[in-house]
C-alpha positions in Angstrom: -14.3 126.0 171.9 -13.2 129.4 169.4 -16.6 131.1 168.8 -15.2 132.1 165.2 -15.3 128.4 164.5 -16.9 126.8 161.5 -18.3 124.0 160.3 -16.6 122.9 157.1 -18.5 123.1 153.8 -19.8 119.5 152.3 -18.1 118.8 149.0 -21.4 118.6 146.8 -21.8 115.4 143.7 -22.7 112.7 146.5 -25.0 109.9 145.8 -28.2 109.4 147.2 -27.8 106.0 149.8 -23.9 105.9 148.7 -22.7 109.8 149.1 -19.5 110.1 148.0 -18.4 106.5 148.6 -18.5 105.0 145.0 -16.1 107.8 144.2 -13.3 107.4 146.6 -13.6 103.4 145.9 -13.5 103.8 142.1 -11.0 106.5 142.1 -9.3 107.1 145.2 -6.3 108.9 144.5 -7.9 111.1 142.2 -10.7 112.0 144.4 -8.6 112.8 147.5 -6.0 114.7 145.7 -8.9 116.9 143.9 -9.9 117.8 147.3 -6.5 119.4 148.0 -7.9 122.5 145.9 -10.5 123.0 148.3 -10.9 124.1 152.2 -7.9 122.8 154.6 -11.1 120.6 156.0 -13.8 119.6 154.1 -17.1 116.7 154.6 -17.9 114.3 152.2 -20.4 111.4 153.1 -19.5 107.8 152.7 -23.4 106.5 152.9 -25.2 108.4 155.6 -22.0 109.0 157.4 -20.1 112.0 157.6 -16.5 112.0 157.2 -14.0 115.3 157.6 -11.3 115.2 155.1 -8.5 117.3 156.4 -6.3 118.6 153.4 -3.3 120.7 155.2 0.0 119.3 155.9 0.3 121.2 159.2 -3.3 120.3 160.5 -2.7 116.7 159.5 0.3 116.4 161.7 -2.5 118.3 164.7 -4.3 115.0 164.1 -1.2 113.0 164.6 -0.1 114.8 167.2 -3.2 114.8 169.0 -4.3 110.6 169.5 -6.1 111.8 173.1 -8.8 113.9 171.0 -8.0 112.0 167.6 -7.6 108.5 168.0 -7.6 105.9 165.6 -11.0 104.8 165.0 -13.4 105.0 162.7 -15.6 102.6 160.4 -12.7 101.8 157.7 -9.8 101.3 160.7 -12.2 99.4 162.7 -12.2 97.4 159.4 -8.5 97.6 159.9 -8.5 96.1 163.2 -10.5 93.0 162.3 -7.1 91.7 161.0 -4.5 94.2 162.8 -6.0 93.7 165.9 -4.0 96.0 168.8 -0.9 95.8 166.8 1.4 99.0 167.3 0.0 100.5 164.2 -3.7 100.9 165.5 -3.2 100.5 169.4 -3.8 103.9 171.4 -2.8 105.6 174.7 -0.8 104.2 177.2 -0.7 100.6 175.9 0.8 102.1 172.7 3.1 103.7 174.9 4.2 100.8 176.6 4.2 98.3 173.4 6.2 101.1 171.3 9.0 101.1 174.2 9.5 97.4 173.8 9.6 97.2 171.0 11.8 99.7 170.1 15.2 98.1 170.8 14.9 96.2 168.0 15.8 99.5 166.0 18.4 101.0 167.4 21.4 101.8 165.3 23.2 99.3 166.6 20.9 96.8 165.2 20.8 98.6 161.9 24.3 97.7 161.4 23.6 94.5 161.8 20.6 94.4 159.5 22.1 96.0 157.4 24.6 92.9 156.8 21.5 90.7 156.2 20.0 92.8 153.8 23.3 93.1 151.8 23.6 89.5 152.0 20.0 88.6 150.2 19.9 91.3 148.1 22.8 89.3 146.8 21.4 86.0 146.7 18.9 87.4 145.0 21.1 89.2 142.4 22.7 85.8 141.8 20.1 83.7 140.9 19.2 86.4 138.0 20.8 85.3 134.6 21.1 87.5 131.3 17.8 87.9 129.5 15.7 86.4 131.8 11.9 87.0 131.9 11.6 88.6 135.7 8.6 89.1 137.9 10.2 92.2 139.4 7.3 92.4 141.8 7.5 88.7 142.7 11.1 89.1 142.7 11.0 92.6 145.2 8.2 91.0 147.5 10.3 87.4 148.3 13.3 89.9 149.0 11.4 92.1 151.4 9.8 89.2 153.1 12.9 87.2 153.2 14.1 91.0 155.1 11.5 91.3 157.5 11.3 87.7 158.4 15.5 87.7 159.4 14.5 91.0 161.7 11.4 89.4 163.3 12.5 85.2 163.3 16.0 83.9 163.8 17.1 82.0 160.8 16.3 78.7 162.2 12.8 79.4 162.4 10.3 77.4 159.7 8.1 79.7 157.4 7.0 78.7 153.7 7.6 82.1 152.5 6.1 82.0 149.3 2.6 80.8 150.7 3.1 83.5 153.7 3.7 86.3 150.8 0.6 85.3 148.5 -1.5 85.3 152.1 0.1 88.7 152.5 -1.2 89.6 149.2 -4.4 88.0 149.4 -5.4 90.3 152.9 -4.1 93.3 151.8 -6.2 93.4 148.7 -9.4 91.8 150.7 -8.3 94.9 153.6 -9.2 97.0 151.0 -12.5 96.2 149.5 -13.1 96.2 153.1 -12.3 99.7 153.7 -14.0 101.1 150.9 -17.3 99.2 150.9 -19.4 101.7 152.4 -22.3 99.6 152.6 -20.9 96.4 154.0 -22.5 94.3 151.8 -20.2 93.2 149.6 -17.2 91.9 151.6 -19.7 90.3 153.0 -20.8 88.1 150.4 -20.0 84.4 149.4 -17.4 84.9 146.7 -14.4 83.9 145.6 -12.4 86.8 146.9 -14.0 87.1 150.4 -13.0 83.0 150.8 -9.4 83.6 149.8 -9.6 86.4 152.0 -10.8 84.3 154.8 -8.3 81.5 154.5 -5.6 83.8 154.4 -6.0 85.6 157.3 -6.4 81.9 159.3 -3.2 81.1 157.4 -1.3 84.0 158.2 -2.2 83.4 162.1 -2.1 79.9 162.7 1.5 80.1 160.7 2.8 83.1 163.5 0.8 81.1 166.6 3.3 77.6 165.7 6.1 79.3 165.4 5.3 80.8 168.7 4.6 78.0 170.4 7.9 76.4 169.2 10.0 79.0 170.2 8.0 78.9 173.6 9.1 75.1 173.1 12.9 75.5 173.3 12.7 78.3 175.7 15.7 80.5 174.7 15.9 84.0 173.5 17.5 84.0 170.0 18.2 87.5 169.5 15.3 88.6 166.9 12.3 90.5 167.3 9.8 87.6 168.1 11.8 86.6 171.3 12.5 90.4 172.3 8.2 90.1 172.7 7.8 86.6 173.8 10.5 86.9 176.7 9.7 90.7 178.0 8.7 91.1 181.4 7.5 93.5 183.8 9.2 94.3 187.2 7.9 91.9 188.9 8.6 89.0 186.1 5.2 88.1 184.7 5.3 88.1 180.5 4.6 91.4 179.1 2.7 90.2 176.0 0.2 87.3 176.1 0.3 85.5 173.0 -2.7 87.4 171.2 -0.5 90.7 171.4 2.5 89.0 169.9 0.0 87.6 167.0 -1.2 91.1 166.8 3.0 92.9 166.6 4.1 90.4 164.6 1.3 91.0 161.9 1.4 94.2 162.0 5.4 94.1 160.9 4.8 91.6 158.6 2.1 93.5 156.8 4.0 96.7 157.2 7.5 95.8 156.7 7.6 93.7 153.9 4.3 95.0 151.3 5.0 98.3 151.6 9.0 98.0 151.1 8.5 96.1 148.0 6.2 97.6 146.5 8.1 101.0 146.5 11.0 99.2 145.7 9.0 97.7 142.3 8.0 101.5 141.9 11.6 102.6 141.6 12.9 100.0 139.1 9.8 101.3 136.7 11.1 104.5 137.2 14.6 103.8 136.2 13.4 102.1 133.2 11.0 104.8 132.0 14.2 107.7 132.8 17.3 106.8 131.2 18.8 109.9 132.1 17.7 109.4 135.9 18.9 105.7 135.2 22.5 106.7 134.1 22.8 108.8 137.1 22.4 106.7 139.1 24.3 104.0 137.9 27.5 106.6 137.8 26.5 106.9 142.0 26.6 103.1 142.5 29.6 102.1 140.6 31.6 105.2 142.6 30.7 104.6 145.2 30.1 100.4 145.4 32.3 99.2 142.4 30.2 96.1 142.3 30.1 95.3 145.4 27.3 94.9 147.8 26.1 98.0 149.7 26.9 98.4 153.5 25.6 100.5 156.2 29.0 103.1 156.4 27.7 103.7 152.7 24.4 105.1 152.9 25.5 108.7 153.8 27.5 108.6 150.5 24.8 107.5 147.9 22.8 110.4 148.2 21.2 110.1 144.6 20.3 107.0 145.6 18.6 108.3 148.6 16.6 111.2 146.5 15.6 108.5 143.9 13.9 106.5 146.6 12.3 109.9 148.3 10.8 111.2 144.7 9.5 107.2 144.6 8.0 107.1 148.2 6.1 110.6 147.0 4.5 109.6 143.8 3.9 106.4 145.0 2.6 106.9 147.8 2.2 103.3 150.2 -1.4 103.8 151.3 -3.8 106.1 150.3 -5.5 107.4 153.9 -5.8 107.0 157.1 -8.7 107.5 159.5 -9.4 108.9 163.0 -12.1 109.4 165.2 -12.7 112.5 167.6 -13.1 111.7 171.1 -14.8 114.8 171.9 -15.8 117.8 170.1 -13.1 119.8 169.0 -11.8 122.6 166.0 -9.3 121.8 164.0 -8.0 125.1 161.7 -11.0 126.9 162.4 -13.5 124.1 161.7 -15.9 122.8 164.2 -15.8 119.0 164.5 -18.1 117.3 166.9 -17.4 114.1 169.0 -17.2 110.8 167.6 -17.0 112.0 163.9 -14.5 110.5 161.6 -11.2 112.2 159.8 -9.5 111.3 156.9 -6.5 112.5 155.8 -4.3 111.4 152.6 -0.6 111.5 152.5 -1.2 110.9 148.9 -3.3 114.0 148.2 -0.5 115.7 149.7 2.3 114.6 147.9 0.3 115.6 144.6 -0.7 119.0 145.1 0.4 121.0 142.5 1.0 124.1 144.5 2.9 122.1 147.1 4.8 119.4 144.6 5.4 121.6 141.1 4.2 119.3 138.2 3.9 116.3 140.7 3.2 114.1 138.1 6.5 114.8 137.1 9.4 112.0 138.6 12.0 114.4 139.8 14.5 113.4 142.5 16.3 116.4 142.2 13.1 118.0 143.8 14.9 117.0 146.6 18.5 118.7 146.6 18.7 120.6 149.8 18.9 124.0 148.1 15.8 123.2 145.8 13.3 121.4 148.6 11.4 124.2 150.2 10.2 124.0 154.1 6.8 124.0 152.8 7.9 120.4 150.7 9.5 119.1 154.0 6.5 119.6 156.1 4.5 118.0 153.4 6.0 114.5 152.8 5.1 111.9 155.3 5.3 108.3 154.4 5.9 107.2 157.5 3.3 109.1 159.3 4.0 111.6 162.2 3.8 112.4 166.2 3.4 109.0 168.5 2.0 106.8 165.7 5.0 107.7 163.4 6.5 104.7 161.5 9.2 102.7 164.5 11.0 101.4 161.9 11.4 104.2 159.5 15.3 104.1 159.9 15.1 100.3 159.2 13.3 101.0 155.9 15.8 103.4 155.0 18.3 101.5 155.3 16.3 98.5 153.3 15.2 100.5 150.9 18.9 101.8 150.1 21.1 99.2 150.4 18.8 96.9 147.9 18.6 99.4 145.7 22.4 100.1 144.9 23.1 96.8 145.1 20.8 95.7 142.6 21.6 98.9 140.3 25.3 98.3 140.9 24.9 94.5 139.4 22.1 94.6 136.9 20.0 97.1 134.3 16.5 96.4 134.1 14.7 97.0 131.1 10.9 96.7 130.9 9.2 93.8 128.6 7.0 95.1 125.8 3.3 95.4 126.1 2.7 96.3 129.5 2.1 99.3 131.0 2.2 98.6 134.6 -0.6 100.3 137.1 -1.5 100.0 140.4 -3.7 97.3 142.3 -6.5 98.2 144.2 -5.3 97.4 147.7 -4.6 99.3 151.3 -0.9 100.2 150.2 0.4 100.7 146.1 1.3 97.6 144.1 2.1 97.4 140.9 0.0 95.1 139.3 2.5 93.9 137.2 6.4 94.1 136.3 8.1 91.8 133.8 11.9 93.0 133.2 14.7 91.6 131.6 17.9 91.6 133.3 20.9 92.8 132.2 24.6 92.3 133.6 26.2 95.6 133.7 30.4 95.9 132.9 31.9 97.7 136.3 34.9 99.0 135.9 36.6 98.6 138.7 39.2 101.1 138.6 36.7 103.7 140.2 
């Protein structure tokens, strides 16, 4: 190890018995992103335990880079795993490896084309059961479309699933996930209350729902094309089953989680920030009538809405879908300079990141044109990573893209949505960004279709 190393200074205002825990639970995104002002790594305590915050972009992605010195571990992941199991988004080493190379056909382009068409298609359903005036849950509305998205990628259409149950379970772990991570004492989550029982019986929901639908594709015994039967037929070369049906809980969780909570919420994010921009609003409205005339969004047109594209980037940065991540150091190691010893835990916030004002000018500030190549600085690029980096980088970021896109203009192209009076929407406490709440009234815009 460097001899110049050091060990990183401790962020004083810690509570005796709690440290700095109360803090980053009451306030997360405030806390981590006032860190960004201080050293590239820092120590705060959650209880007893020490915890190294790293704040630079370029030593995060050493973190990310590095899962043989800084794997995923620590007390909130291990949290984490209790519902994620070994699911691509937590698993390590080789097993990753092998998991992420199965897996991965499932996301070639090819296959975005065709996901692509499904997308279109229910974005459009979903587009024509609006009618002018209407009182919308836009955040009901965006979370039944991105299910309904990830559930055609990872099922075949046949397959039974009472969607609206599976999305409230959704809901109902992600919030309990993060009490979980942010108790620093245990104690609560672990309580008899209301919340921790709904917690409970979701997560035996969610899994008893993916283990029958397992068993009945099992049942039939034929590959139907989708994600599921990718996992549940894979061998090895000598033709035993890749995955035993614990791992294919685990995947199929993990997407579901992922893919659908995180799309919607960002895509909830950026019909608030339409509203509350006209300006922003009308541009983009010019993009989609160019460049759709009404009709729904295909893949051969994502190249061409490109201020579609920098509306979503400016929305995936100030709402950032998840507010840390942890790791664990296998052995004692410097990162930057700073001395960390073996089996310590890192955090690091991709949302701290994205608002640091001498990264992100007034980030605060919803700007997509922050993001015209000749404005975006290489200092900005290496800073925004919502889907992660290295061999734990997002496998369906292109997927989510695409998503994220083509729902977008199509909905734009169709309908204006203009926020209901007296609510100020604000985020849920949670593991990724929700809005708490988003009632909009609908619209019809007049295309003309001459363009």
């Amino acid at each position: 190890m460097n001899t110049q190393t050091r060990p990183p200074a401790e962020i004083p205002g810690g509570l005796p018995l709690l440290g700095h825990g109360l803090e980053l639970k009451r306030r997360t995104g405030e806390f981590l992103t006032s860190l960004q002002s201080a050293d590239p790594v820092v120590l705060i305590r959650l209880g007893r335990r020490a915890m190294y915050v790293v704040n630079d972009a370029e030593l995060m992605r050493q973190v990310m880079r590095q899962p043989d010195i800084f794997a995923r571990g620590g007390p909130m992941t291990e949290r984490f795993r209790t519902l994620f199991g070994n699911g691509l988004g937590i698993s390590e080493g080789e097993f990753h490896h092998r998991q992420r190379r199965v897996l991965q056909p499932a996301f070639h382009r090819n296959r975005l084309v065709d996901y692509a068409a499904q997308v279109g298609e229910l974005v459009s359903q979903r587009c024509d059961s609006w009618y002018e005036g209407a009182n919308l849950r836009v955040e009901r509305e965006m979370d039944e479309l991105a299910l309904a998205n990830i559930t055609g990628v990872i099922f075949a259409p046949e397959a039974e699933l009472d969607r609206r149950r599976f999305m409230d379970a959704t809901g109902a772990v992600l919030g309990g996930l993060f009490r979980r991570t942010t108790d620093v004492t245990g104690l609560l989550t672990g309580l008899p209350t209301a919340a921790n029982r709904r917690f409970r019986d979701a997560e035996t929901y969610l899994r008893q729902t993916i283990q029958s639908t397992i068993d009945a594709y099992r049942a039939r015994g034929r590959d139907r094309g989708d994600l599921l039967s990718l996992m549940l037929f894979a061998r090895d070369e000598a033709g035993a089953p890749l995955m035993a049906d614990w791992q294919i809980h685990d995947e199929v969780l993990t997407f579901f989680i992922a893919g659908s909570n995180t799309i919607s919420n960002t895509l909830s994010w950026a019909c608030h920030e339409l509203a509350t921009h006209p300006d922003i609003e009308k541009r983009l409205h010019a993009e989609v009538d160019e460049v759709l005339a009404g009709r729904v969004a295909e893949f051969a047109d994502l190249t061409r809405l490109e201020f579609t594209r920098r509306v979503l980037t400016e929305t995936l940065r100030s709402r950032t879908q998840g507010f840390f991540q942890t790791r664990v150091t296998t052995a004692a190691t410097e990162l930057g300079g700073y001395r960390i010893p073996a089996g310590e835990s890192v955090l690091y916030s991709f949302h701290a990141l994205h608002h640091n004002p001498e990264i992100f000018a007034a980030p605060e500030h919803f700007d997509p044109d922050r993001w015209l190549p000749e404005r975006v600085t290489a200092r900005q690029r290496a800073a925004f990573l919502p889907f992660g980096a290295g061999v734990h980088g997002c496998i369906a970021e292109a997927f989510s893209w695409m998503e994220l896109t083509i729902v977008l203009a199509t909905l734009t192209a169709r309908w204006r949505l203009v926020p209901v009076p007296g609510h100020e929407p604000k985020p849920k406490p949670a593991m990724t960004l929700p809005v708490d709440a988003l009632p909009m009234t609908p619209h019809r815009r007049h295309i003309d279709r001459r363009l």
